[in-house]
N, C-alpha and C positions, 0 to 999 in steps of 0.2 A: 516394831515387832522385835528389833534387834535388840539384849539389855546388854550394854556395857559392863566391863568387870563391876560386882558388889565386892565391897567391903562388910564382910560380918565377924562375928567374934564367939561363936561356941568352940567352948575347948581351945582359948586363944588360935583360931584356926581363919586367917581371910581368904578370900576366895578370888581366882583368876583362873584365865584359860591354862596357863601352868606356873610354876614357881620359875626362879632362875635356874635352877639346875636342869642339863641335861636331860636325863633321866627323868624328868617329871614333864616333858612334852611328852602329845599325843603324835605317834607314829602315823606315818601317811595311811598305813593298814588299818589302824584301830580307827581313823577319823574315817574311812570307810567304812567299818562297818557300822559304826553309828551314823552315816546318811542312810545308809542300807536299813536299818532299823527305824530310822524316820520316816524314810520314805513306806516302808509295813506299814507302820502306824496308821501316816495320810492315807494307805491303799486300804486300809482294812474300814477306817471312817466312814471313808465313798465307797465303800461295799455296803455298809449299815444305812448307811444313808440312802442309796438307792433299789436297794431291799424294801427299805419302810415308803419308798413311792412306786413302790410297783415294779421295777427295772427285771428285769431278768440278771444273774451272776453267772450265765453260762458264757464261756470266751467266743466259743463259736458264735454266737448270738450278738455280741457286743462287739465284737470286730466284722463282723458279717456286714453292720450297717452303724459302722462308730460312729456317723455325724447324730443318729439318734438315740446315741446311750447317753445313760446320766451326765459323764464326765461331760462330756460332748455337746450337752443339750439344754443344761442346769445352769441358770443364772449363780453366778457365787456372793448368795449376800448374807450377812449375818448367822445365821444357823447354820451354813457349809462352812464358813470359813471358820468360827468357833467349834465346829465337829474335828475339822481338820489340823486347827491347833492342837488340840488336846490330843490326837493324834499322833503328831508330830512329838508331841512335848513327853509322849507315855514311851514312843518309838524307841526315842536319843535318850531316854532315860535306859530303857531294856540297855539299847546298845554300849552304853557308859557304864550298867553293872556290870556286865560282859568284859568290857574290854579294863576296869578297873575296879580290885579289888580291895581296896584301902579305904576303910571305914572314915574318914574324914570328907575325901573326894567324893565320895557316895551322898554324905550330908550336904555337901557343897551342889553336888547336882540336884538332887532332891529339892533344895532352894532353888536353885535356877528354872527347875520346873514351875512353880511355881510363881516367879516372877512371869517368866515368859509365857504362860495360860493367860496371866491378866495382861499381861500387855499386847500379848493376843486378839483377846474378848472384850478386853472394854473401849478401846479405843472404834471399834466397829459397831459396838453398841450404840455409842454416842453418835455414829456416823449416820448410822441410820433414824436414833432418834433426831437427830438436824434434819435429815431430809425428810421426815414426816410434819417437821415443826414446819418448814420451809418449802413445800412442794406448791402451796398455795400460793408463790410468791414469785414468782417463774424460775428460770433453769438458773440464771447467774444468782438469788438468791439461794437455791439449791447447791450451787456449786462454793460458795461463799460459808456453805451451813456445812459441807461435808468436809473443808477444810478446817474449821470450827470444829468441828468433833473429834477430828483427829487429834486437834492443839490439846481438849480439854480432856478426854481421853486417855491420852498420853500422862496426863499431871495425874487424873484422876487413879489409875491405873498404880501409877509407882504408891501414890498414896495410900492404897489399898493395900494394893500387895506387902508392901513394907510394914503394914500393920498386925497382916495374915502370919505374914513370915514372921515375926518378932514374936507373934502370939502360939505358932505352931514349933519353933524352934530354941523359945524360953530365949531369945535374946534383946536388946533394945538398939541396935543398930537401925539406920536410917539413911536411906540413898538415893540421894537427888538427882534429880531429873537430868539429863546431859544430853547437849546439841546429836550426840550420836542417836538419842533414843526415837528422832523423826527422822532418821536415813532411810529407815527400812520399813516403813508402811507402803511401800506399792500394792499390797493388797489392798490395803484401806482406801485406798486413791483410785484402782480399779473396780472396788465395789462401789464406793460414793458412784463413779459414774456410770456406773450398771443401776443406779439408782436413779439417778438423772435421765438416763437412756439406752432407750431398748436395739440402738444400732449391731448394726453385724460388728465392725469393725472392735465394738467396746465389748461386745459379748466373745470377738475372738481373743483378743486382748489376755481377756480373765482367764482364759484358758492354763495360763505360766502362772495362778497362782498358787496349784500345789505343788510346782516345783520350787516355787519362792518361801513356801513354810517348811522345807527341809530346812533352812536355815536355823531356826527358832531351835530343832532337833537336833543338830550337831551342838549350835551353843551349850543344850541344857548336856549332853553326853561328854562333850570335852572337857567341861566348868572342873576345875580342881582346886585342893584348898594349897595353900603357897605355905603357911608352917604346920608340921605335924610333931606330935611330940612322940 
C-alpha cells in the first residue's frame, strides 16, 4: 500500500517526501492536517458506503449500539477497502493543497495519488480473485492464493499505474518495484483472511484497517517535488 519515493521528470522536477533543504519539509502541523484530511476522506467513504447498505448516519444511532453499525459489523473486503482507498488518497490529496501551494509539489501529489489508488485496489483485487480461484482447494490453498495475489498485485499495480501516470502526466519515466512496496499490505493480509474466515478474532482484527489507509493519505499529501525551477 505503501509507494516508496518515485522518480519522475515533468518540468525536470523528481519527486520525494521533501528535498534536502530545510524549508521544503512537511511541519509536524501541516503532516496533521493531511492525516486529518485522510482520515475525512476514509470517514466520508464509510459514510457512502453504509448509506447505500441501509445503515443509518445518525451518531446517536451508531454509538447507541456500535457493535452493529457498519464500521463495527462489515466484513472489509475488496469494495470497502477500494472505497476507502480512494478516500484516503482524495483526503491527503485536499490536505497537501492546503497545506502546499507550489505548483510542482501539487503535480508531485497528484502522481502520488495515483500510484497509491492502484497500489491500493489492485493488489486486493487479485487477493480476492486468488481466493475465489482457490476456495475450492481448502484454507491453506486459500491462504497460499491470497498471498499470491498480493505478490502479483503488487507488480501488476506499479505496472499499470506507471503506464497511467506516464500517459496522464506526458512523461516516460518508470518505477520499479521495491522490497518497501510489500511492507505495508496489512490490509491485504487481513482481508485475504476475512476471506479464508469468518472468525471473530479475524473479523476483529480488520477493524485497524481504516486507521492503517491513513497511511497511503499522508504519503500522497506530504509527496513533494526535490527541484523546482
Amino acid at each position: 500500500m505503501n509507494i516508496s519515493p518515485i522518480k519522475s521528470n515533468f518540468s525536470n522536477t523528481a519527486f520525494s517526501h521533501h528535498s534536502s533543504g530545510d524549508k521544503d519539509k512537511c511541519t509536524l502541523k501541516e503532516k496533521a492536517v493531511v492525516a486529518a484530511t485522510s482520515a475525512l476522506g476514509i470517514g466520508a467513504s464509510l459514510a457512502v458506503l453504509a448509506k447505500g447498505s441501509g445503515y443509518s448516519l445518525s451518531p446517536a444511532k451508531m454509538f447507541k449500539n456500535f457493535k452493529k453499525s457498519y464500521v463495527a459489523s462489515t466484513p472489509f473486503f475488496a469494495k470497502q477497502i477500494i472505497s476507502m482507498g480512494v478516500g484516503t488518497c482524495l483526503g491527503g490529496l485536499a490536505g497537501g493543497f492546503i497545506i502546499d501551494k507550489d505548483k510542482n509539489d501539487r503535480k508531485a501529489k497528484m502522481r502520488e495519488a495515483i500510484m497509491q489508488m492502484g497500489n491500493i485496489s489492485v493488489p486486493i483485487l487479485t487477493v480476492a480473485l486468488f481466493n475465489k480461484i482457490c476456495c475450492k482447494h481448502g484454507k491453506l490453498a486459500q491462504s497460499v492464493g491470497s498471498l499470491a495475489g498480493i505478490f502479483t498485485g503488487v507488480y501488476l499495480a506499479n505496472f499499470l499505474m506507471n503506464k497511467f501516470g506516464n500517459f496522464l502526466f506526458k512523461t516516460k519515466d518508470e518505477r520499479g518495484v521495491k522490497l518497501i512496496d510489500f511492507s505495508a499490505h496489512l490490509d491485504d493480509l487481513v482481508a485475504g483472511a476475512s476471506y479464508i474466515s469468518t472468525s471473530k478474532w479475524v473479523h476483529n482484527i480488520a477493524r485497524i484497517i481504516p486507521a492503517v489507509l491513513v497511511l497511503p493519505g499522508v504519503e500522497v499529501g506530504t509527496r513533494k517535488a526535490e527541484n523546482r525551477k
